[in-house]
KOLPAMAR-651574 format. One line per field, with one value per atom (N, C-alpha, C): residue number from 1; residue in three letters; x, y, z. Coordinates in pm, 1 decimal. Each point is the difference from the previous one (the first is absolute). Example, Ala and Ser with C-alpha at 12.3 -4.5 7.8 and 13.67 -1.06 7.14 Angstrom:
! residues 2
nr [1 / 1 / 1 / 2 / 2 / 2]
rest [ALA / ALA / ALA / SER / SER / SER]
X [1319.0 / -89.0 / 90.0 / -35.0 / 82.0 / -77.0]
Y [-569.0 / 119.0 / 120.0 / 105.0 / 119.0 / 109.0]
Z [780.0 / 0.0 / 0.0 / -72.0 / 6.0 / 73.0]
//
This chain:
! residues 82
nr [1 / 1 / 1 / 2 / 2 / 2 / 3 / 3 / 3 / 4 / 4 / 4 / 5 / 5 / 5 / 6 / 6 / 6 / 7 / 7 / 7 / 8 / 8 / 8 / 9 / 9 / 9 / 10 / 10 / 10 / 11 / 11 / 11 / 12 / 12 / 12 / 13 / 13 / 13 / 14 / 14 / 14 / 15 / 15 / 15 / 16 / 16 / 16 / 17 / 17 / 17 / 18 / 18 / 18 / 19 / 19 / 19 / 20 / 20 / 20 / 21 / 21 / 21 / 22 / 22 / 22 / 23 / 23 / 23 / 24 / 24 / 24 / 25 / 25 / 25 / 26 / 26 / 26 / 27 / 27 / 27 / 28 / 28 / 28 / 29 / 29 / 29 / 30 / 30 / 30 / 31 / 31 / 31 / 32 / 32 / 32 / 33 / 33 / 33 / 34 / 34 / 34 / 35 / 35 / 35 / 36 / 36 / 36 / 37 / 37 / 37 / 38 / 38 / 38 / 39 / 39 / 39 / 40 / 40 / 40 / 41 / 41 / 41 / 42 / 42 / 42 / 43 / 43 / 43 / 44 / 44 / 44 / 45 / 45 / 45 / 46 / 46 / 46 / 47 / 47 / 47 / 48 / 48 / 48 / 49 / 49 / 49 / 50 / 50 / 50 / 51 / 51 / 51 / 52 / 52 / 52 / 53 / 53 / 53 / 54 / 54 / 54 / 55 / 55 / 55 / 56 / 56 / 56 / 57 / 57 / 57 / 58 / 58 / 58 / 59 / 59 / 59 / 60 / 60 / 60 / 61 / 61 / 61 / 62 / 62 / 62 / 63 / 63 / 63 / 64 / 64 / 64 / 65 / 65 / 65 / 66 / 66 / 66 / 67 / 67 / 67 / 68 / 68 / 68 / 69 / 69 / 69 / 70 / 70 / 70 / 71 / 71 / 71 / 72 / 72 / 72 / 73 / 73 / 73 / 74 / 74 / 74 / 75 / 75 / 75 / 76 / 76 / 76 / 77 / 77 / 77 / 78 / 78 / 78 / 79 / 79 / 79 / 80 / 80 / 80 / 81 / 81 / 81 / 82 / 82 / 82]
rest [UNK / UNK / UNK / UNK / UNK / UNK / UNK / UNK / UNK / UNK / UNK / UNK / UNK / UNK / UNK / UNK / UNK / UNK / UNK / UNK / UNK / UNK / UNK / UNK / UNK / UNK / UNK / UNK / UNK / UNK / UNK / UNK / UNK / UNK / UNK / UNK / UNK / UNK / UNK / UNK / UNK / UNK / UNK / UNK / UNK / UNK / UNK / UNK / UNK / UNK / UNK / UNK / UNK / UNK / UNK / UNK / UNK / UNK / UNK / UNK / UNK / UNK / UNK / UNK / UNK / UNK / UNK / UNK / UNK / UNK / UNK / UNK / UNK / UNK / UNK / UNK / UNK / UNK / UNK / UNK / UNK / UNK / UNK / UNK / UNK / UNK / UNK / UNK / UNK / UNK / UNK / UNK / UNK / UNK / UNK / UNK / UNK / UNK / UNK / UNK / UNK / UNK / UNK / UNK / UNK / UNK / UNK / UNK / UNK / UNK / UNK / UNK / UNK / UNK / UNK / UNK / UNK / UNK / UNK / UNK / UNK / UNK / UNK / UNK / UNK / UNK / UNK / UNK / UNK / UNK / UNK / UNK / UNK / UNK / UNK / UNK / UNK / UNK / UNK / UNK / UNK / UNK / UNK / UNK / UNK / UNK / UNK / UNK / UNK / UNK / UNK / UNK / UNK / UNK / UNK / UNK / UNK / UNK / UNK / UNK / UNK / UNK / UNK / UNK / UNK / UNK / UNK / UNK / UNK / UNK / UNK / UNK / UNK / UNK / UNK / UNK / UNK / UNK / UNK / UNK / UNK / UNK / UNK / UNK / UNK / UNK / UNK / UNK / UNK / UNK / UNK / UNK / UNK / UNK / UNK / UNK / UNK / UNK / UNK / UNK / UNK / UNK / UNK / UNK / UNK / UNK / UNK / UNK / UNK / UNK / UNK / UNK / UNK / UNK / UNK / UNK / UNK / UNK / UNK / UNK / UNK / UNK / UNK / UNK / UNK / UNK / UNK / UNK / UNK / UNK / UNK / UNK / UNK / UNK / UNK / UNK / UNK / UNK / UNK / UNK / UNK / UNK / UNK / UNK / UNK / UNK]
X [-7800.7 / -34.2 / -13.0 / 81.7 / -24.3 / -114.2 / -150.2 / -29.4 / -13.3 / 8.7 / -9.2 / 123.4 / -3.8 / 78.3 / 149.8 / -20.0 / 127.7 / 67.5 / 94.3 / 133.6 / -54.4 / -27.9 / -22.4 / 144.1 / 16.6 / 92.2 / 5.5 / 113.0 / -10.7 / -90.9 / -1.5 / -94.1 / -103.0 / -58.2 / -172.7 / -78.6 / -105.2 / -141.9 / -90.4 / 21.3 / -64.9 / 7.7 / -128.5 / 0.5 / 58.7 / 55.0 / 21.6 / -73.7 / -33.3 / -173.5 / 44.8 / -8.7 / 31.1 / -100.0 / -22.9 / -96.8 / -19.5 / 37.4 / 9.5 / 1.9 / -57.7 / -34.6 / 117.9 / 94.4 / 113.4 / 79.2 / 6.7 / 63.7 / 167.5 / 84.1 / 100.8 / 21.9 / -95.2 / 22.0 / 13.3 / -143.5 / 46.6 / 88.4 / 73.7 / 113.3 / 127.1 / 26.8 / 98.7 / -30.2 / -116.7 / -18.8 / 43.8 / 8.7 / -63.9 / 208.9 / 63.6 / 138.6 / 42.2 / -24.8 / 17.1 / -58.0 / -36.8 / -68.5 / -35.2 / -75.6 / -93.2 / -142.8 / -80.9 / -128.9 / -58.8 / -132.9 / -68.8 / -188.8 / -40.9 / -125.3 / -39.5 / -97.8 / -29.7 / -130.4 / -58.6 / -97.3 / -9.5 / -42.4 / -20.8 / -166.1 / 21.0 / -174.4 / -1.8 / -107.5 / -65.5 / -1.2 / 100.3 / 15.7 / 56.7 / -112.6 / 79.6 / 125.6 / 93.7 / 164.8 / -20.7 / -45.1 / 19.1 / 146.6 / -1.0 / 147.5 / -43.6 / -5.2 / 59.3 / 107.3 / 99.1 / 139.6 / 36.0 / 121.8 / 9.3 / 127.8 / 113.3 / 104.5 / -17.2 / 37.4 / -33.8 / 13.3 / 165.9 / -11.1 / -79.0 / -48.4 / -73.7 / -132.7 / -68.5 / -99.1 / -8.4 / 98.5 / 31.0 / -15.0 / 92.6 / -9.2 / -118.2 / -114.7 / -135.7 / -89.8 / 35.3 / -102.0 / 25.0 / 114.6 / 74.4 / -57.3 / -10.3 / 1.2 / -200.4 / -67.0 / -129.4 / -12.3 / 33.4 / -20.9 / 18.7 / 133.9 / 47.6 / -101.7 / -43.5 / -112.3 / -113.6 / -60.4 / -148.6 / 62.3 / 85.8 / 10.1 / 20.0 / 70.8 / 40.7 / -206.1 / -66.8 / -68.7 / -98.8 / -6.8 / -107.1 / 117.0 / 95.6 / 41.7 / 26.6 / -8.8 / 37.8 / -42.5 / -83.9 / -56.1 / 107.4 / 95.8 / 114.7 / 88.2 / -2.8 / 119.2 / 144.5 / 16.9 / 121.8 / 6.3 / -59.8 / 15.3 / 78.7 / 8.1 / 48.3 / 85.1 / 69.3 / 133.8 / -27.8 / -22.7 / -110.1 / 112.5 / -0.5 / 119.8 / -115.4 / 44.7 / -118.4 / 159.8]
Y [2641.1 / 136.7 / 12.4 / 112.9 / 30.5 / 132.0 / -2.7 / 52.2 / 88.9 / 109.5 / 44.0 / 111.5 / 58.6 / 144.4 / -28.2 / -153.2 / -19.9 / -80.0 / 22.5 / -113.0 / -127.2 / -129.6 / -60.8 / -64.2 / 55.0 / -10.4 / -131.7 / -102.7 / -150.6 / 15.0 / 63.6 / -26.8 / 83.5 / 5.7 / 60.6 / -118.1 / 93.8 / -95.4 / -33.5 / 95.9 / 16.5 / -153.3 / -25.2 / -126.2 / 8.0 / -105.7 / 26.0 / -77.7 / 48.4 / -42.8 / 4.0 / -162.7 / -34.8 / -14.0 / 55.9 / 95.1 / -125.5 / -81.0 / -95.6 / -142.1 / -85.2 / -153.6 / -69.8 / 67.0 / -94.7 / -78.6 / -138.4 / -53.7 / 36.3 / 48.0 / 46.9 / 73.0 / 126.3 / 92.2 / -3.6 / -98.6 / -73.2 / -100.8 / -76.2 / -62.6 / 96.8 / 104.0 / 74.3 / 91.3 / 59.2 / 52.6 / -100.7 / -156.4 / -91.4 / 1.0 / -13.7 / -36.5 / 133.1 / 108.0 / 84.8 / 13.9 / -58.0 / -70.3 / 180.1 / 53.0 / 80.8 / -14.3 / 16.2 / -65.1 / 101.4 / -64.4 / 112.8 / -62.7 / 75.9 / -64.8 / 43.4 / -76.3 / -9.5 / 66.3 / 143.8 / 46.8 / 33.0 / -96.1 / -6.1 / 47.5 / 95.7 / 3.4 / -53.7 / -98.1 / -5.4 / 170.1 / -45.1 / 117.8 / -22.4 / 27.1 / -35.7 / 20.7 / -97.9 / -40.3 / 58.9 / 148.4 / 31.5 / 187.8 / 38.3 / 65.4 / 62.5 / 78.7 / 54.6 / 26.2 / -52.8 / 7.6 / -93.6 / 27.0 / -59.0 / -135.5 / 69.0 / -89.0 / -55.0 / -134.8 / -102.4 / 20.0 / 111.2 / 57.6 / 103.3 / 72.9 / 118.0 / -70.5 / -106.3 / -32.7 / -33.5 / -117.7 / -42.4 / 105.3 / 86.8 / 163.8 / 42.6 / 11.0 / 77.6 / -89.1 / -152.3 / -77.4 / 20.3 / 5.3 / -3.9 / 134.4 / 108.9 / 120.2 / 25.8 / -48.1 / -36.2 / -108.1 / -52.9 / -100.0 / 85.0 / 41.2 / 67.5 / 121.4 / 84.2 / 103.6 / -78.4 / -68.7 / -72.9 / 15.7 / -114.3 / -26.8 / 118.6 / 87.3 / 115.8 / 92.4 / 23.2 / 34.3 / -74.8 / -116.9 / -96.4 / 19.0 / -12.6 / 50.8 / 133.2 / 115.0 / 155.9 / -28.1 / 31.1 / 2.9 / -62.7 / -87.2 / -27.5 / -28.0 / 119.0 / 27.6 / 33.8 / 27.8 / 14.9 / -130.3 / -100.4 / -130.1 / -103.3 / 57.5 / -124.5 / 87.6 / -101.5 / 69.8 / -130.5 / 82.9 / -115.9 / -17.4 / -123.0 / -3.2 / -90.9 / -18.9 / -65.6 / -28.8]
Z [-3308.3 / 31.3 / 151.8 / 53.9 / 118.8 / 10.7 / 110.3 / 76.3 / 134.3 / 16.8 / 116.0 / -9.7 / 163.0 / -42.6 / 79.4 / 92.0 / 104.7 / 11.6 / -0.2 / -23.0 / 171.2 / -65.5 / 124.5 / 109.0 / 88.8 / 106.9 / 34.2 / 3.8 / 46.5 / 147.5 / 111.2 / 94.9 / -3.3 / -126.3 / 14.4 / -26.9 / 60.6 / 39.0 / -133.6 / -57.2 / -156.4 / -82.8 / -25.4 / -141.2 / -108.4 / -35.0 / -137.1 / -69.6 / -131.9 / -87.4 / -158.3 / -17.2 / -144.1 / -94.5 / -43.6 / -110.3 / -120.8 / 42.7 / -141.7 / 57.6 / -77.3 / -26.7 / -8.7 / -26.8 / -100.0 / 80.8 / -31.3 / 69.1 / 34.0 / -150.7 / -2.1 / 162.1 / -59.2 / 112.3 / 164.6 / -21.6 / 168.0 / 60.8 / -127.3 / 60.8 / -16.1 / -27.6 / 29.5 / 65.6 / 101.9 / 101.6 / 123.7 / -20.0 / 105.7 / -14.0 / -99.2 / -21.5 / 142.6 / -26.3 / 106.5 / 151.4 / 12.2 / 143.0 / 29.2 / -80.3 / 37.1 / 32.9 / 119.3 / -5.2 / -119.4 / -18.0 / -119.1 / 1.0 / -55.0 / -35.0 / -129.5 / -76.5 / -89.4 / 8.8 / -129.6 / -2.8 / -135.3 / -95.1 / -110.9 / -58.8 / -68.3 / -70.7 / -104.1 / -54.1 / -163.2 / -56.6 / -72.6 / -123.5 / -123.7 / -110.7 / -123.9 / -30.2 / -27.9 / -19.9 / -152.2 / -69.0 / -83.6 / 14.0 / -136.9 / -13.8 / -98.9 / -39.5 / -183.5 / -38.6 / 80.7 / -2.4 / -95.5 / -96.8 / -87.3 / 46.7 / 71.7 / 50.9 / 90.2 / 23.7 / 101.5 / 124.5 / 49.8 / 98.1 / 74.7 / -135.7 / 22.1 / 53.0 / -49.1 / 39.6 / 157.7 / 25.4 / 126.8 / 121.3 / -91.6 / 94.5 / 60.8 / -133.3 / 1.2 / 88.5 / -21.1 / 126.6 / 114.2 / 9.2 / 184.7 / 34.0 / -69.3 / 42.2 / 3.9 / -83.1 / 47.0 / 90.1 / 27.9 / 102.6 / 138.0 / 37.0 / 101.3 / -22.6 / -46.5 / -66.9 / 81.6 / -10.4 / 57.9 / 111.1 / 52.0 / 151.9 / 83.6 / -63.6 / 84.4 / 6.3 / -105.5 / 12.0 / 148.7 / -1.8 / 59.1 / 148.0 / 65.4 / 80.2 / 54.5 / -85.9 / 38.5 / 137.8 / 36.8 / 171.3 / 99.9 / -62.7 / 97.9 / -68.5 / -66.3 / -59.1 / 122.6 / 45.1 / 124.3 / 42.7 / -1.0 / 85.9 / -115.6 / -123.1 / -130.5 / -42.4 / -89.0 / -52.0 / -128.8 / -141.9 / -93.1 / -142.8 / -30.9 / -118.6 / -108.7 / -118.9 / -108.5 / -122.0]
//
């Protein structure tokens, strides 16, 4: 899930903020030699989603949901994916 309202430009200053634990995720951010940081919250890894994708969906999108909340205040400085 992507966050935020702006397409990030290869020379902006803006962070980019990985919303998630997963190792997956950060070795194919790292495969792209994009810098990034990691801003993960404790949040129940629950869904009422019934399909496996759908679930996957509903965490990434609460996950990115917290972080974006716990960052709003600089919000213009991140550019946030989960």
């Amino acid at each position: 899930m992507i966050f935020g309202r702006e397409y990030m430009p290869k020379n902006s200053q803006k962070k980019l903020i990985l919303a998630s634990r997963s190792p997956r995720r950060r070795e194919l951010l790292g495969w792209l030699g994009i810098p990034f940081e990691i801003h993960s919250l404790d949040i129940p890894e629950e869904s009422q989603c019934s399909e496996a994708w759908q679930v996957a969906e509903d965490i990434a999108k609460q996950k990115g949901q917290a972080v974006w909340k716990d960052w709003q205040s600089r919000a213009g400085e991140m550019f946030l994916i989960s």
